[in-house]
Backbone as numpy.savetxt, mean C-alpha at the origin, in Angstrom:
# Nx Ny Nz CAx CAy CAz Cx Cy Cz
-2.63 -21.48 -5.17 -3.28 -21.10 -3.93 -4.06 -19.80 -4.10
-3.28 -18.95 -5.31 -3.96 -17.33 -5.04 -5.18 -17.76 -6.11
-5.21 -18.96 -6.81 -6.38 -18.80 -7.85 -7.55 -18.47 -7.69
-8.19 -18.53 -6.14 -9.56 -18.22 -5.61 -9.56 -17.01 -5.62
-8.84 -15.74 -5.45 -9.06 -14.43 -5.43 -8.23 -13.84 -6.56
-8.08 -14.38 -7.76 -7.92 -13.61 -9.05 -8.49 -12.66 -9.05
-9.88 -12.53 -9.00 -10.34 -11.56 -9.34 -10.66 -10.54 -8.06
-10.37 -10.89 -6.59 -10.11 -9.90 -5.73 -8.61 -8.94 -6.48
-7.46 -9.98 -6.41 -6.41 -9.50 -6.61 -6.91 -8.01 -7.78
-7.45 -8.87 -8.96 -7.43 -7.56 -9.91 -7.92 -6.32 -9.69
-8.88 -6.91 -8.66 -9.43 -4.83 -8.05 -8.72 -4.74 -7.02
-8.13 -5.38 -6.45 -6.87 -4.78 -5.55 -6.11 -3.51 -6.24
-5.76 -3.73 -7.31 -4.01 -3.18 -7.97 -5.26 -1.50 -7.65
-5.68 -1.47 -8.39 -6.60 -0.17 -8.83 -7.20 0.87 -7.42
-7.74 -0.08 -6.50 -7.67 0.22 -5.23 -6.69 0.98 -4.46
-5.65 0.23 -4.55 -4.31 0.80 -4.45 -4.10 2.38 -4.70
-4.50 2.83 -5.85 -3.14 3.37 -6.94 -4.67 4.66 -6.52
-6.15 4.47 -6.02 -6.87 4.88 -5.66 -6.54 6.23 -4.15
-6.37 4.71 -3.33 -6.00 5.29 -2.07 -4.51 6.25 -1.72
-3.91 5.58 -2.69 -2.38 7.03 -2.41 -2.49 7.98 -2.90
-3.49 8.74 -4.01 -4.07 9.90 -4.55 -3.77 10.91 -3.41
-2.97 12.42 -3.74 -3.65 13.17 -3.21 -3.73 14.13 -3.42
-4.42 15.40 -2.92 -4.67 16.96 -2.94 -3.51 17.57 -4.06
-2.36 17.20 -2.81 -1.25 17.55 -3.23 -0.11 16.73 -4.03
0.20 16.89 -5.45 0.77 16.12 -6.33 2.38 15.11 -6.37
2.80 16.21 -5.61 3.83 15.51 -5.09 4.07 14.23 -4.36
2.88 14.24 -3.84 2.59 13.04 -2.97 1.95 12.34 -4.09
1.17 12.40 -4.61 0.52 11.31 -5.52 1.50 10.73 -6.52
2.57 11.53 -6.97 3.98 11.23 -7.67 4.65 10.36 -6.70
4.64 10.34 -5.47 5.60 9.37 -4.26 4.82 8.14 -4.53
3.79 8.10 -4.20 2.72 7.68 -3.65 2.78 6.08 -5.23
2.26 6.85 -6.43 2.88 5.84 -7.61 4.08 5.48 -7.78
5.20 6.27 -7.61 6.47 5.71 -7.21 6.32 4.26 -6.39
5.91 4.45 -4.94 6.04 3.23 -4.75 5.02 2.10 -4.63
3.98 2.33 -5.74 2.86 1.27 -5.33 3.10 0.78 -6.83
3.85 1.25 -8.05 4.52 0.87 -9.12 5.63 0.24 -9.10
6.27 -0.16 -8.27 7.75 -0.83 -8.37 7.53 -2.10 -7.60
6.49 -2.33 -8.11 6.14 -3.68 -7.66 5.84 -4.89 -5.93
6.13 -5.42 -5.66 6.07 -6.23 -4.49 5.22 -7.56 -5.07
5.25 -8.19 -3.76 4.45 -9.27 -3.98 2.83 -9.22 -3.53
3.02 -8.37 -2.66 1.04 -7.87 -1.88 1.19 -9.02 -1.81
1.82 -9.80 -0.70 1.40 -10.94 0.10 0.59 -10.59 1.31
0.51 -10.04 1.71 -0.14 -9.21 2.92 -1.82 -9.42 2.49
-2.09 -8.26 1.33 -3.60 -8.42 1.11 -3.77 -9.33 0.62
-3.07 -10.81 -0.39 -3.62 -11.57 -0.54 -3.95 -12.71 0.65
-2.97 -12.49 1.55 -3.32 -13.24 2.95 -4.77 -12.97 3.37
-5.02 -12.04 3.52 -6.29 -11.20 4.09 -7.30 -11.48 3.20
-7.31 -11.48 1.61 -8.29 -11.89 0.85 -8.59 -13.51 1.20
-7.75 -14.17 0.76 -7.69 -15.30 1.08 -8.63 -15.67 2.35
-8.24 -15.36 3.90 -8.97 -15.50 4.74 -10.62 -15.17 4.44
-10.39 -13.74 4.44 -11.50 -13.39 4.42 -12.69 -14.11 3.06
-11.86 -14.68 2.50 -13.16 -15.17 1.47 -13.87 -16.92 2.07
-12.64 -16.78 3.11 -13.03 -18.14 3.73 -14.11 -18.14 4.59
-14.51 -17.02 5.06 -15.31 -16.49 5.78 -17.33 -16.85 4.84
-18.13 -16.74 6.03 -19.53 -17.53 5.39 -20.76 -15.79 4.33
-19.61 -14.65 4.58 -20.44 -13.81 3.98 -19.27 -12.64 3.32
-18.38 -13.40 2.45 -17.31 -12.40 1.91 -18.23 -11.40 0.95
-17.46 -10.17 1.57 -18.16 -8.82 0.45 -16.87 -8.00 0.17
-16.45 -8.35 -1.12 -15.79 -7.22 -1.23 -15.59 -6.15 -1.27
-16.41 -5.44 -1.41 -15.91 -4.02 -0.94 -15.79 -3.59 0.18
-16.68 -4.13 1.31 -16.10 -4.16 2.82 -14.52 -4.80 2.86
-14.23 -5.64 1.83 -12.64 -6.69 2.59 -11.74 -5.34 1.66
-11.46 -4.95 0.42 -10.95 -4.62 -0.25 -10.35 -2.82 0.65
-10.88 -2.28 1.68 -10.47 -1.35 2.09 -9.21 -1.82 2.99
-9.65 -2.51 3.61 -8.61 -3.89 4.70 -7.34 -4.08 4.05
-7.97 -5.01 2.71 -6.83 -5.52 1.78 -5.79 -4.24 1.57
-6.01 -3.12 0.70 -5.21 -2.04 0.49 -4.46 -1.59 1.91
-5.30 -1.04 3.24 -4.83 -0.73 4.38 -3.40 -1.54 4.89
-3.62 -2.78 4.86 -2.21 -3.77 4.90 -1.28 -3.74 4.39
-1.61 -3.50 3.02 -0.93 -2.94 1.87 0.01 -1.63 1.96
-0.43 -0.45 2.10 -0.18 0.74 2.75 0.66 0.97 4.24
0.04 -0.17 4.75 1.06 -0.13 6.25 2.86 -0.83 6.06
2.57 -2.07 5.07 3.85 -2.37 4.78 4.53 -1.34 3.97
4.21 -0.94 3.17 4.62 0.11 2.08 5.35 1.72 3.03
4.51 2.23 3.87 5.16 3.11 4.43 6.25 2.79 5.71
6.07 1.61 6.32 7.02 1.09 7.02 8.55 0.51 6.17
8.19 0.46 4.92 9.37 0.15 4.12 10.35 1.65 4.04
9.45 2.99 3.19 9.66 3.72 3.23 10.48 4.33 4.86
10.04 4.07 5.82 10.65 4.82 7.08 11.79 3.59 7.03
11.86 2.16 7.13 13.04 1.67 6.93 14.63 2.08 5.80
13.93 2.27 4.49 14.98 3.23 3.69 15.62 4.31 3.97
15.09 5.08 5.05 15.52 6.12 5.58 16.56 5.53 6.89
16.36 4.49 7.73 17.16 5.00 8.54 18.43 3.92 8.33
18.25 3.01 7.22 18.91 2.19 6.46 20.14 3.02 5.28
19.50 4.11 5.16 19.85 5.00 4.18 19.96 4.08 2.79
18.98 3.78 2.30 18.87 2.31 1.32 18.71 3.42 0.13
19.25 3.13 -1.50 19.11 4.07 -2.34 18.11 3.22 -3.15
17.94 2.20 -3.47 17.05 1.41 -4.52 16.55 0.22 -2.96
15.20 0.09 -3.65 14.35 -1.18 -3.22 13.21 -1.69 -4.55
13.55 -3.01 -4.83 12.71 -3.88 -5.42 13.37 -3.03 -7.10
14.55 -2.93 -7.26 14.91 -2.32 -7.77 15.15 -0.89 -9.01
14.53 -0.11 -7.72 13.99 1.25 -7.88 14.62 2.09 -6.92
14.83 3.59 -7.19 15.39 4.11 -6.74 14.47 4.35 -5.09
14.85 4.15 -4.12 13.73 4.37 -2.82 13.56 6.11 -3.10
12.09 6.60 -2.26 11.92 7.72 -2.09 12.62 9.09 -1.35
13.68 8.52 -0.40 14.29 9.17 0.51 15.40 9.28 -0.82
16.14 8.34 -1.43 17.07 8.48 -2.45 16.76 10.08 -3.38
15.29 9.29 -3.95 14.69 10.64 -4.75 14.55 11.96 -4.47
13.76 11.72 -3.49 13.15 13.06 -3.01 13.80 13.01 -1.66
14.60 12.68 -0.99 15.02 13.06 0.37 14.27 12.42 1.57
15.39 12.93 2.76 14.96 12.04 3.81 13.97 13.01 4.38
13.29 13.82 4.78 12.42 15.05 5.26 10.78 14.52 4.02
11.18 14.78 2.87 10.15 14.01 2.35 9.62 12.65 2.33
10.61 11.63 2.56 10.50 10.35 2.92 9.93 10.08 4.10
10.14 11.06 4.71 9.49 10.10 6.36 7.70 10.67 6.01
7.51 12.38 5.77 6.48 12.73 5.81 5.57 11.89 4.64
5.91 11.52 4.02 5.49 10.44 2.58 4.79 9.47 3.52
5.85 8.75 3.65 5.19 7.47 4.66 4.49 7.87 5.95
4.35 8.97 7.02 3.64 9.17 7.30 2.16 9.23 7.30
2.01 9.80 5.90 1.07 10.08 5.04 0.50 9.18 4.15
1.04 7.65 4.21 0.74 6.72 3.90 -0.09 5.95 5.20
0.70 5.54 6.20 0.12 5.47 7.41 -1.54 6.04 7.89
-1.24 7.45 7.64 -2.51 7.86 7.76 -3.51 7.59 7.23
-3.40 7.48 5.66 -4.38 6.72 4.53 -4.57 6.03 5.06
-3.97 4.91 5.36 -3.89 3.10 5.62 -5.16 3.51 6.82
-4.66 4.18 8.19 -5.75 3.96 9.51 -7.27 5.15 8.66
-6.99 5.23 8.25 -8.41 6.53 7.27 -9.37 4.71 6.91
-8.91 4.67 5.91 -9.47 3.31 5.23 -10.02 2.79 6.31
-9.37 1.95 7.32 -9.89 0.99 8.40 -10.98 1.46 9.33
-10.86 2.67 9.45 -11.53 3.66 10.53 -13.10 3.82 9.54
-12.76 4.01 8.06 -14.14 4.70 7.53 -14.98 2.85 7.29
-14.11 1.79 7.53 -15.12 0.64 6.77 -15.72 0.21 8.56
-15.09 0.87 9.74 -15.52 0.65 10.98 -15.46 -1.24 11.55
């Protein structure tokens, strides 16, 4: 089924690992923490998928979308580990485990924010 967006998928990963970058390093250390421990990115391939079904797919307009979805599950996981008090997910140590619950929430916060940044700048 995912064979039509192979090659969305492959500039997905990079996209990714793009958008959790930041200023401040610590966060970009969270940030690969959890966009490295894998998942399935069923989310953006849903969204690729659609959207290529569509009569004028452009990726780089869909690919901000794709990641944003991406990012919203990812920091909603993160605020779930916290009030779960979960030590490993996808079997990795979670971020609240690592770095604490005070850094964990502001992490995913700060994921969140990326995620609506992205959606807001493709309008």
């Amino acid at each position: 089924m995912f064979d039509v967006i192979q090659e969305d998928l492959a500039a997905f990963e990079p996209a990714l690992e793009e958008a959790i970058v930041s200023e401040t390093p610590l966060i970009t250390d969270i940030g690969m923490h959890l966009v490295s421990s894998g998942g399935k990115r069923l989310r953006p391939a849903r969204f690729l998928l659609a959207a290529r079904g569509g009569a004028s797919f452009d990726r780089a307009r869909a690919m901000p979308v794709a990641v944003a979805l991406e990012l919203i599950h990812t920091a909603s996981l993160v605020h779930d580990d916290v009030i779960d008090e979960a030590d490993t997910r996808r079997g990795a140590e979670t971020t609240n485990a690592k770095w604490g619950n005070q850094i964990a929430i502001l992490s995913g916060d700060y994921i969140f924010a990326r995620a609506f940044k992205l959606v807001a700048e493709e309008g």
